[in-house]
C-alpha positions as CSV (number, residue, x, y, z in Angstrom):
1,X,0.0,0.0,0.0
2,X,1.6,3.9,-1.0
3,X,1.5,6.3,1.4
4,X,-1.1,8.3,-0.4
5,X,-3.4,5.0,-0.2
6,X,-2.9,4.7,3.4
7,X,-3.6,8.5,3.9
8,X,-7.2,7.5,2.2
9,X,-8.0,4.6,3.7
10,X,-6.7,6.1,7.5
11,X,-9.2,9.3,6.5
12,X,-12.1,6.7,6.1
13,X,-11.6,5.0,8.8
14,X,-11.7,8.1,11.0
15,X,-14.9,9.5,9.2
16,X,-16.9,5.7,9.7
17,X,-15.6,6.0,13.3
18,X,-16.8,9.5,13.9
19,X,-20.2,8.5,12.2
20,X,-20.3,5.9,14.6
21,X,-19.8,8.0,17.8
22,X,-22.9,10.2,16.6
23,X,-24.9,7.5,15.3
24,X,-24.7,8.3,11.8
25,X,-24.3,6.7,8.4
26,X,-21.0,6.9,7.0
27,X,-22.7,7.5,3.3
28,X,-23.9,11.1,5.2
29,X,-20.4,12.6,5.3
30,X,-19.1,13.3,1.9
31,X,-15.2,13.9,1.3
32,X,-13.9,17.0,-0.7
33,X,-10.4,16.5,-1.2
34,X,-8.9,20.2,-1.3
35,X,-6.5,19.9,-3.7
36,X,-5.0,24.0,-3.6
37,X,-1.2,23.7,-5.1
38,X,-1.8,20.4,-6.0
39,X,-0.3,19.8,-9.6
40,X,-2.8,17.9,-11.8
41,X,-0.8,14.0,-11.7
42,X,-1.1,14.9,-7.6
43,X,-5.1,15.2,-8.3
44,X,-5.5,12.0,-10.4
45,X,-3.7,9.7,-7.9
46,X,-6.2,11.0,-5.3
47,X,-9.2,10.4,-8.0
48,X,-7.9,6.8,-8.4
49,X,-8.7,6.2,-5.1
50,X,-12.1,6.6,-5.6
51,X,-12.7,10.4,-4.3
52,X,-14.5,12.1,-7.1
53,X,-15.1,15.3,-5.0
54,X,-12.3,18.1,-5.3
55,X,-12.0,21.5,-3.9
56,X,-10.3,24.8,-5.2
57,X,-9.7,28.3,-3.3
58,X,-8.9,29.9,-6.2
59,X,-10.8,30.6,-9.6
60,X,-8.2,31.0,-11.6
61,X,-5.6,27.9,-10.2
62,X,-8.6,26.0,-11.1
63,X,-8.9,27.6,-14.5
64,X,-5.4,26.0,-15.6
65,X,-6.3,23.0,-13.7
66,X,-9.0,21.5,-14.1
67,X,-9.0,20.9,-17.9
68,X,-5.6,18.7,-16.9
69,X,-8.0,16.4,-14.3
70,X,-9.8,13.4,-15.0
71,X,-13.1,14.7,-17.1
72,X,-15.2,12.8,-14.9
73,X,-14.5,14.6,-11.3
74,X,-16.7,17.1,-9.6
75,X,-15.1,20.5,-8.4
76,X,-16.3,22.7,-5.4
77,X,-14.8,26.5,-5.1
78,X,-14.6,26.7,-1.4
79,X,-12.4,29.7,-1.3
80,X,-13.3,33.4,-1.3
81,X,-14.8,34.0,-4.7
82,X,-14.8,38.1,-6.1
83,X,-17.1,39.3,-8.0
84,X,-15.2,39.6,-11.2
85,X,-14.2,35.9,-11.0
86,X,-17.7,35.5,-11.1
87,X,-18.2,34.4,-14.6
88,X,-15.6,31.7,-14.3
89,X,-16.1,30.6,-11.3
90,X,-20.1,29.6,-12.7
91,X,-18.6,27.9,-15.5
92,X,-15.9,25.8,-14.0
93,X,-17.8,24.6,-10.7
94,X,-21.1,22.3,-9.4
95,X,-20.8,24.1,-6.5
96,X,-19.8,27.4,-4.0
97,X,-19.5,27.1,-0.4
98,X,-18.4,30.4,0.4
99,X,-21.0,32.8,-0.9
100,X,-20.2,35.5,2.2
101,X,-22.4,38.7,1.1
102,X,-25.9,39.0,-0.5
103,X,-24.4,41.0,-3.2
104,X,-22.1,38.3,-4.2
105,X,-24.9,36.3,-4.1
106,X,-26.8,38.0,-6.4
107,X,-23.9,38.5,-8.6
108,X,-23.4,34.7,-9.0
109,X,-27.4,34.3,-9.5
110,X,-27.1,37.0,-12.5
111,X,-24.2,35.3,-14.0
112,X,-25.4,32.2,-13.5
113,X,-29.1,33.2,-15.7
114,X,-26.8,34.6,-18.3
115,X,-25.3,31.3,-18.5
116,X,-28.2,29.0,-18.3
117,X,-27.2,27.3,-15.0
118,X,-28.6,27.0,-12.0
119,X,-26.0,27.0,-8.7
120,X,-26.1,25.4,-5.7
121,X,-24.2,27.0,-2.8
122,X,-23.4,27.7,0.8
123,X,-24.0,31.0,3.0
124,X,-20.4,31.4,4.7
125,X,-21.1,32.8,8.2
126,X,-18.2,34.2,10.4
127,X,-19.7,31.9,13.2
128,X,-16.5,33.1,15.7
129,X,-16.6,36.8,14.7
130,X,-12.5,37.1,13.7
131,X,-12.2,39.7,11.5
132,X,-9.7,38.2,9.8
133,X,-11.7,35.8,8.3
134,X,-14.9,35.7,5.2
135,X,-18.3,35.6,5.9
136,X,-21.2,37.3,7.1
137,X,-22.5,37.2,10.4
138,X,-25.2,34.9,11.8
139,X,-27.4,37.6,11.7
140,X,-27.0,38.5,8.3
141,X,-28.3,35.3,7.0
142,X,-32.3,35.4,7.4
143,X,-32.3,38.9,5.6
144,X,-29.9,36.9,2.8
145,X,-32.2,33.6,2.5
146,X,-35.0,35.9,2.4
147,X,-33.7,37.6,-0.8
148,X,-32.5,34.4,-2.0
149,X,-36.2,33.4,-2.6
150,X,-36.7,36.3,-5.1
151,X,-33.1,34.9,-6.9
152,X,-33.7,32.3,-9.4
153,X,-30.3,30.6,-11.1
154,X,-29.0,30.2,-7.5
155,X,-30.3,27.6,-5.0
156,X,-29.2,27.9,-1.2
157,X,-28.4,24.2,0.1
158,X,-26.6,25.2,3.6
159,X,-24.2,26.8,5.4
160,X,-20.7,26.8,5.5
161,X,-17.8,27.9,8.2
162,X,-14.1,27.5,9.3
163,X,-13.5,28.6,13.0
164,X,-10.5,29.7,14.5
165,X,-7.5,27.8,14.4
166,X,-6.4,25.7,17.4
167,X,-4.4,23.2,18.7
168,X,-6.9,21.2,20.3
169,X,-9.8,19.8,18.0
170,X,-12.5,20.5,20.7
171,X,-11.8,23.8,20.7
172,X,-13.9,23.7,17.1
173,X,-16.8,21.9,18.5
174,X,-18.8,25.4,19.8
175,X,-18.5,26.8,16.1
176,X,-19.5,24.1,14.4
177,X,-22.2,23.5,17.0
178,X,-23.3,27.2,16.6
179,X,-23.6,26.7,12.7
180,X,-25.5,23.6,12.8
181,X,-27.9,25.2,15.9
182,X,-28.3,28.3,13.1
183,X,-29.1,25.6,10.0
184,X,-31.9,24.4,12.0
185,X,-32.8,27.6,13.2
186,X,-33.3,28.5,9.3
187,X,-35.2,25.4,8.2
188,X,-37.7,26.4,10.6
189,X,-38.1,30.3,9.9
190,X,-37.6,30.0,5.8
191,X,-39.0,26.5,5.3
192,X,-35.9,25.7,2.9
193,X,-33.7,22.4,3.2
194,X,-30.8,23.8,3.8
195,X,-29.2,20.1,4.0
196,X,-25.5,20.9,3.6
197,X,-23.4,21.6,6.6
198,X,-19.8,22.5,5.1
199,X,-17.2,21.9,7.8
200,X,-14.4,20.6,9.4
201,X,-11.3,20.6,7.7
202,X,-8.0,17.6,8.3
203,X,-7.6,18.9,12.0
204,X,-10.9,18.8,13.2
205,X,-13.4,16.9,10.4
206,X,-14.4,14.5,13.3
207,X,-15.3,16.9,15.5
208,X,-17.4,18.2,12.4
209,X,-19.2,14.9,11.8
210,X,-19.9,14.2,15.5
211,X,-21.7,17.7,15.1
212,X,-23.7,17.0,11.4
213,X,-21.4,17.8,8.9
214,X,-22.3,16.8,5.6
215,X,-18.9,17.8,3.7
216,X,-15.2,17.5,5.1
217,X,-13.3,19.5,3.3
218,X,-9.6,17.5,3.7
219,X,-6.2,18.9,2.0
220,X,-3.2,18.2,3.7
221,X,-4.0,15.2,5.6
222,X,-4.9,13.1,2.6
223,X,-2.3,14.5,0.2
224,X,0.7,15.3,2.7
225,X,2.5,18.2,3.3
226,X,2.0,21.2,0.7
227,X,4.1,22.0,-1.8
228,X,3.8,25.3,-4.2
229,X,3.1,24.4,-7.4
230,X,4.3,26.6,-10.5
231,X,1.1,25.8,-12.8
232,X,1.4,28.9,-15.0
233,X,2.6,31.8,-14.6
234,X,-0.9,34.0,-14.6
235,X,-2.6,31.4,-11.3
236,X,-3.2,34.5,-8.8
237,X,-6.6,34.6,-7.8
């Protein structure tokens, strides 16, 4: 068995065993394998493992990546997308976790008409309140999934955070427990699904699952330590 294989196979194991813990079904959790700086050959070794799921922080890495990749792979943009990536970002992925204004949002559902898609995607919400990081803040979010319903090429399917970093996994639990508490808040008030919780990244995923996440979003744990790529020379977001 490679390294990389073991890697995968050590990253399952941890996800059924989290499931377990919170008494939930392993095929609940999905794996996005965050594959930032990742050359192309790194992304197809990952793929032949069976992970079909990858996800990009920047529009336009993933614009001289992605026609390299397997055809058959599904991208995520999980970074912070601006509004003149826009356009690309609609045609290169399935899906945006990190929608973190309303006017972005409308952006992308403009863009998206225009292209004749329809786009699934994530509210991020600053859950901790660092101001260092995206998103909007938990209040923000009725008044945005109350516009949203007037929006048509984009459909809100959840919510999405990263809390602060920390050397104990716990330490994560409150955030993640805050977003999940504000889902289910939502659900209630707008009636919508919302059935994606997008958390937990290689330090604290099961931490995430034990409190409902539906995606992990796993880099450097299943792929190793980064190294910088030179793609091209025009890859800045």
């Amino acid at each position: 068995m490679t390294e990389l294989e073991t890697r995968a196979a050590d990253i399952r194991r941890r996800i059924e065993v989290a499931c377990s813990r919170a008494g939930r079904a392993p095929s609940d959790v999905r794996l996005m394998a965050v594959s930032k700086t990742q050359s192309p050959d790194a992304v197809a070794e990952v793929a032949a493992l069976g992970i079909d799921t990858f996800g990009e922080n920047k529009v336009q890495e993933a614009k001289g990546k992605i026609p390299l990749c397997p055809s058959r792979l599904h991208w995520h943009l999980i970074g912070h997308l601006q509004s003149n990536k826009v356009r690309d970002a609609v045609r290169l992925f399935e899906m945006i976790h990190a929608v973190d204004s309303l006017r972005l949002l409308e952006v992308i559902d403009r863009v998206a008409a225009e292209e004749g898609r329809t786009i699934p995607v994530c509210l991020e919400v600053n859950v901790s309140g660092e101001r260092s990081k995206f998103g909007m803040a938990p209040g923000e979010v009725p008044v945005v999934l109350e516009a949203a319903n007037r929006l048509h090429a984009v459909k809100p399917v959840g919510v999405m955070t990263i809390p602060p970093v920390a050397e104990d996994p716990e330490e994560s639990r409150p955030f993640f427990r805050a977003l999940r508490e504000l889902r289910d808040r939502m659900r209630v008030t707008t009636g919508l699904e919302l059935p994606e919780l997008s958390m937990g990244m290689s330090d604290d995923f099961e931490i995430a699952i034990e409190e409902g996440a539906t995606w992990i979003r796993v880099g450097t744990l299943l792929f190793g330590p980064r190294k910088r790529k030179e793609l091209h020379d025009d890859l800045d977001s």
